[in-house]
C-alpha positions as semicolon CSV with decimal commas, in nm:
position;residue;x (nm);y (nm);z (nm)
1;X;-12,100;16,242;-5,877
2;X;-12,310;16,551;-5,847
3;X;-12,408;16,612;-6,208
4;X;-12,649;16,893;-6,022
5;X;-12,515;17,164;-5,857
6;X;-12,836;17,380;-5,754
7;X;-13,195;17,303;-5,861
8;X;-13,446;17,514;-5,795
9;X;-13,774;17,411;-5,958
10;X;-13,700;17,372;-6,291
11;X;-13,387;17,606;-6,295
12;X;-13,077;17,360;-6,210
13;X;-12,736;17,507;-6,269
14;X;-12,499;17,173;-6,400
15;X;-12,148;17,131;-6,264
16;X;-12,001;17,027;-6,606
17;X;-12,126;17,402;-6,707
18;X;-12,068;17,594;-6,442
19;X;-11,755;17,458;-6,451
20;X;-11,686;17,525;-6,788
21;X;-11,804;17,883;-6,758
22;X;-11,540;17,909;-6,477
23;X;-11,281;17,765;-6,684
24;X;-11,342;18,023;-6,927
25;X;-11,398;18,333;-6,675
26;X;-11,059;18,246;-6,510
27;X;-10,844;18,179;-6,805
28;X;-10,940;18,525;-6,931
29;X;-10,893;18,714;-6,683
30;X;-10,534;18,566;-6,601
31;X;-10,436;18,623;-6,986
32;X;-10,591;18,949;-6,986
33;X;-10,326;19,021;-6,696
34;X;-10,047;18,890;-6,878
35;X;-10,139;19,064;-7,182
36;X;-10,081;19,383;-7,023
37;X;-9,715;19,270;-6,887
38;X;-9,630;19,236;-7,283
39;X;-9,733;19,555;-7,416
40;X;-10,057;19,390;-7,585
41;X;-10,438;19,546;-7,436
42;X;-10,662;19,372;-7,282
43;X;-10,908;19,466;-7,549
44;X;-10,719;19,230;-7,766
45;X;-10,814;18,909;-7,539
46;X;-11,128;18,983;-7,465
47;X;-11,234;19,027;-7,855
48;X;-11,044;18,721;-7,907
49;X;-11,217;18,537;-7,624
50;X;-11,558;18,548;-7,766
51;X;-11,417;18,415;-8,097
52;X;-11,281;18,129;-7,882
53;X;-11,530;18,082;-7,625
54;X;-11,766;17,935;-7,922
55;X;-11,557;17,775;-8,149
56;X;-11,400;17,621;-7,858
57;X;-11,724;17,492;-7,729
58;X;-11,852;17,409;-8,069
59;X;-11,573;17,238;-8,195
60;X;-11,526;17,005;-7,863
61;X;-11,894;16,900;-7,910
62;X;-11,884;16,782;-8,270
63;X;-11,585;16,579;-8,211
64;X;-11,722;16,418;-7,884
65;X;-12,055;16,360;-8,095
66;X;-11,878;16,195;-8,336
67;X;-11,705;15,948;-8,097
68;X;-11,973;15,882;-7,909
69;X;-12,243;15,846;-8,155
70;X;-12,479;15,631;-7,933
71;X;-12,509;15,855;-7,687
72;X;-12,689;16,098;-7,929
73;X;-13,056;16,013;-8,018
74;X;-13,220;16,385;-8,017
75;X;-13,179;16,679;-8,097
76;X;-13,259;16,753;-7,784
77;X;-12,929;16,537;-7,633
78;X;-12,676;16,722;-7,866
79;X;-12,727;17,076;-7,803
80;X;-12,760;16,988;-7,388
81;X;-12,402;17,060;-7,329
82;X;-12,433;17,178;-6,958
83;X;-12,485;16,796;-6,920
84;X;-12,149;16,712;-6,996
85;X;-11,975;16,580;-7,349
86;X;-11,695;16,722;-7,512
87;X;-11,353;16,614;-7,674
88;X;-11,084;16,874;-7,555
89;X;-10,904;16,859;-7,858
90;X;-11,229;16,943;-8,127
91;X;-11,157;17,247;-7,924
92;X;-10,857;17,350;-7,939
93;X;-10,786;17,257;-8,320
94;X;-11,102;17,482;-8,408
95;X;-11,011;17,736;-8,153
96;X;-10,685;17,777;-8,297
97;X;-10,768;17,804;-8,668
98;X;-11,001;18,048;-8,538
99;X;-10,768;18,244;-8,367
100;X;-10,514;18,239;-8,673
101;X;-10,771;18,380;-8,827
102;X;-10,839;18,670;-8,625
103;X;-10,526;18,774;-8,545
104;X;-10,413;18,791;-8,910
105;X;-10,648;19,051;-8,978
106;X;-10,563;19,233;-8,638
107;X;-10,197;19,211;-8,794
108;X;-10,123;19,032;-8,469
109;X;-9,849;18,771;-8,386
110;X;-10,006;18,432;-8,333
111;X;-9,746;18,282;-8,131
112;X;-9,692;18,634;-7,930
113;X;-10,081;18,551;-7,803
114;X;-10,056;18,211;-7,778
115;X;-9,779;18,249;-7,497
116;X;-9,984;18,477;-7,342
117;X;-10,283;18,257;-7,334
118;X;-10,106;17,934;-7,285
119;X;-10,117;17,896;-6,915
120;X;-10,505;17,987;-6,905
121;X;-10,540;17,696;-7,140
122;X;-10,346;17,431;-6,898
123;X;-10,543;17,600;-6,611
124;X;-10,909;17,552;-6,829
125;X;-10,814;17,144;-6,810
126;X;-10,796;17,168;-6,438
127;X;-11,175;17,309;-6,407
128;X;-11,312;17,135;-6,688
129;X;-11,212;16,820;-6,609
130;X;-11,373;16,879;-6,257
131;X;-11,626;16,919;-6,426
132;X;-11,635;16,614;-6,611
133;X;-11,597;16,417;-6,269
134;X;-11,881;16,581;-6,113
135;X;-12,105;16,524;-6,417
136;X;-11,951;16,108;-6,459
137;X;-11,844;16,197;-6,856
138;X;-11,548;16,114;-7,000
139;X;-11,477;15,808;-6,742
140;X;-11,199;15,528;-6,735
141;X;-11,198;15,125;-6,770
142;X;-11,231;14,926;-6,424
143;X;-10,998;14,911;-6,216
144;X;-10,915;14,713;-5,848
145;X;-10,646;14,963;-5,791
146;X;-10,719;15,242;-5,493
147;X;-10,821;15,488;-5,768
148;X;-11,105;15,274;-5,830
149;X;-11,414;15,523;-5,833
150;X;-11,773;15,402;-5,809
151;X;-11,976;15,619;-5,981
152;X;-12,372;15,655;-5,888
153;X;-12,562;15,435;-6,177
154;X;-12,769;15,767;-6,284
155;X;-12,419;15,917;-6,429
156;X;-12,292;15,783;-6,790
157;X;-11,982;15,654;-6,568
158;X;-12,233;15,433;-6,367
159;X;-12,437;15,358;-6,611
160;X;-12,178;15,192;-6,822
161;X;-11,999;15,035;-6,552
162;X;-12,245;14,960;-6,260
163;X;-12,125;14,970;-5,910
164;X;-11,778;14,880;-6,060
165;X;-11,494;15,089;-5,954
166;X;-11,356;15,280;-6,244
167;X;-11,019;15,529;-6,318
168;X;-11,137;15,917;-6,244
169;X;-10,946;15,982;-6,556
170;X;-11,126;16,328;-6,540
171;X;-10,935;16,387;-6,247
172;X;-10,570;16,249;-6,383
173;X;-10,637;16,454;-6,645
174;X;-10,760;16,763;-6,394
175;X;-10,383;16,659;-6,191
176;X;-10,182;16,696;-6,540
177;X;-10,328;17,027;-6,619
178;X;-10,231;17,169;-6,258
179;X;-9,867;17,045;-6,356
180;X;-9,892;17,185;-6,705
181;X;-9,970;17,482;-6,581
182;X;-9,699;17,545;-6,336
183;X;-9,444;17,393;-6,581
184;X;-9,560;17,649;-6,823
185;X;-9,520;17,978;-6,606
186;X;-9,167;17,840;-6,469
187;X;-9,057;17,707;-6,814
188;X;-9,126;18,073;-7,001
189;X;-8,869;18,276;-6,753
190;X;-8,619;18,102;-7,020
191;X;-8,810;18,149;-7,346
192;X;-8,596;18,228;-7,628
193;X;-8,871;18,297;-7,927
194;X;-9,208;18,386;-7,968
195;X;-9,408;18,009;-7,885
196;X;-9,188;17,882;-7,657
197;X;-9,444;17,838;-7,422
198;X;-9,706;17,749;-7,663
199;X;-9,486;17,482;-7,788
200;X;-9,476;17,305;-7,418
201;X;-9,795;17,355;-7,384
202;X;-9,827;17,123;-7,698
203;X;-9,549;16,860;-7,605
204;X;-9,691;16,827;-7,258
205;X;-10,057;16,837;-7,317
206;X;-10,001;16,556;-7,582
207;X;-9,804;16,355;-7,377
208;X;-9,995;16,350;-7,103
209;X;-10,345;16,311;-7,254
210;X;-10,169;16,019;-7,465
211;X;-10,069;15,837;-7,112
212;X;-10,420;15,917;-6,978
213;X;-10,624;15,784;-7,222
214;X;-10,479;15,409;-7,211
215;X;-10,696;15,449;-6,879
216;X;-10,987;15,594;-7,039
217;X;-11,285;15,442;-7,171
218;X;-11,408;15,465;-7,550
219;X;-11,626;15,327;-7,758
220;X;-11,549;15,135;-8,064
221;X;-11,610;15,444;-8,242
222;X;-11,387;15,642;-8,101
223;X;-11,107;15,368;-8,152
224;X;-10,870;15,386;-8,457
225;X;-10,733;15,059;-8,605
226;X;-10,842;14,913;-8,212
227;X;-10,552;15,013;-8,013
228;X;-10,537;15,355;-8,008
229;X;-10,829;15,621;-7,940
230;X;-10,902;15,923;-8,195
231;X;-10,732;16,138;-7,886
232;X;-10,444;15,949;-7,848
233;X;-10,325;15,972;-8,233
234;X;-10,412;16,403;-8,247
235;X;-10,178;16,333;-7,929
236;X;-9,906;16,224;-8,143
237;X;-9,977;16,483;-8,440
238;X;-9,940;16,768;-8,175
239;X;-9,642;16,649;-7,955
240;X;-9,501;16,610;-8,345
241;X;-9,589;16,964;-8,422
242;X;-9,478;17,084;-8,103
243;X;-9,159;16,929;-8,130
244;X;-9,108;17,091;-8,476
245;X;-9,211;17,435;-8,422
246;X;-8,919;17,431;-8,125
247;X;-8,641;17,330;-8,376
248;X;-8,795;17,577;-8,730
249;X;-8,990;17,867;-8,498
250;X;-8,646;17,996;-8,366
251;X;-8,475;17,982;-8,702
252;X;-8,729;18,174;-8,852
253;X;-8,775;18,451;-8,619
254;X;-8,380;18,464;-8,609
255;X;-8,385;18,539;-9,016
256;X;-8,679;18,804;-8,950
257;X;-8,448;19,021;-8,734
């Protein structure tokens, strides 16, 4: 809707990247503050932030590239990120091998961290996908329900579907990371083992991106076998992994004590 936020001149300041940026701003600073409540420094998360910050970004970008290849003509149009474009979960996968990574060497327990950061994920959905409204990316198929959104014809949303009114699937998606998010912070005052809340975060995320995307719209590219979108079957892989670490995570941290 308002793919510009501030232009002055030639300096314009995008809402997909400002909103990312505040995604990224707030979800540190709220883990930083939980990191403190569990005896781990601050320090820790903000080293680790810059680690994720980039693979995060980079990793969403390839993978919405690679769904959307004929958006992509230039150079130019893949590197122009504050425009909008990215697959949430080309993030997460790389930020999370990344952050194995890292932590290993700090001698650091993954799924200690991953609680901690959890919530600041669920919240960076909420901005992001605001984001993604304001910039018309990562739209849904037509609609005559209420929802319907018309989108102005200069956005990819509008361009795609002109003057056609369209599921803000950015903001369903925005709405299901607000519930994640409070789900997560109540849900942990009963965690038993280290990733209990990391695991929810898993289960819920991939359920409710799963849902979502039936509403979204994708390109043929981005569909496998025609029925289900690239999204949608990572969905099922990680509610599947979540589902699994709940029943083998407690067992194994039981046999370490």
């Amino acid at each position: 809707m308002y793919p510009v936020l501030v232009r002055l001149g030639k300096f314009a300041i995008y809402s997909y990247g400002f909103m990312l940026a505040l995604s990224f701003l707030i979800g540190i600073l709220f883990a930083a503050k939980r990191a403190e409540k569990r005896g781990v420094g601050k320090e820790v998360i903000y080293d680790l932030s810059i680690i994720l910050i980039i693979l995060a970004v980079l990793g969403s970008r390839i993978l919405y590239i690679l769904t959307h290849r004929d958006h992509y003509h230039s150079l130019l149009d893949i590197i122009a990120l504050w425009q909008g474009g990215a697959t949430y979960y080309g993030g997460l996968v790389l930020a999370i091998v990344g952050a194995v990574a890292y932590l290993r060497v700090k001698r650091l327990s993954f799924f200690l961290i991953a609680d901690i950061c959890s919530p600041s994920i669920a919240l960076g959905i909420v901005f992001t996908r605001i984001g993604c409204f304001l910039s018309g990316c990562c739209f849904g198929i037509p609609t005559e329900s209420v929802f319907g959104t018309v989108f102005p014809s200069n956005s990819p949303a509008g361009y795609t579907f002109t003057h056609i009114g369209i599921h803000p699937t950015q903001l369903y998606s925005s709405f299901y990371g607000i519930v994640i998010f409070i789900a997560l912070l109540l849900i942990e005052k009963k965690k038993s083992f280290n990733g209990f809340t990391f695991v929810f975060l898993c289960i819920g995320y991939g359920v409710a991106r799963f849902i979502v995307d039936f509403f979204r719209y994708y390109e043929e590219s981005a569909m496998m076998e025609g029925t289900l979108s690239t999204s949608q079957i990572i969905s099922l892989g990680l509610i599947v992994a979540g589902v699994v670490m709940l029943i083998v995570l407690p067992r194994i941290q039981k046999r370490g004590h």
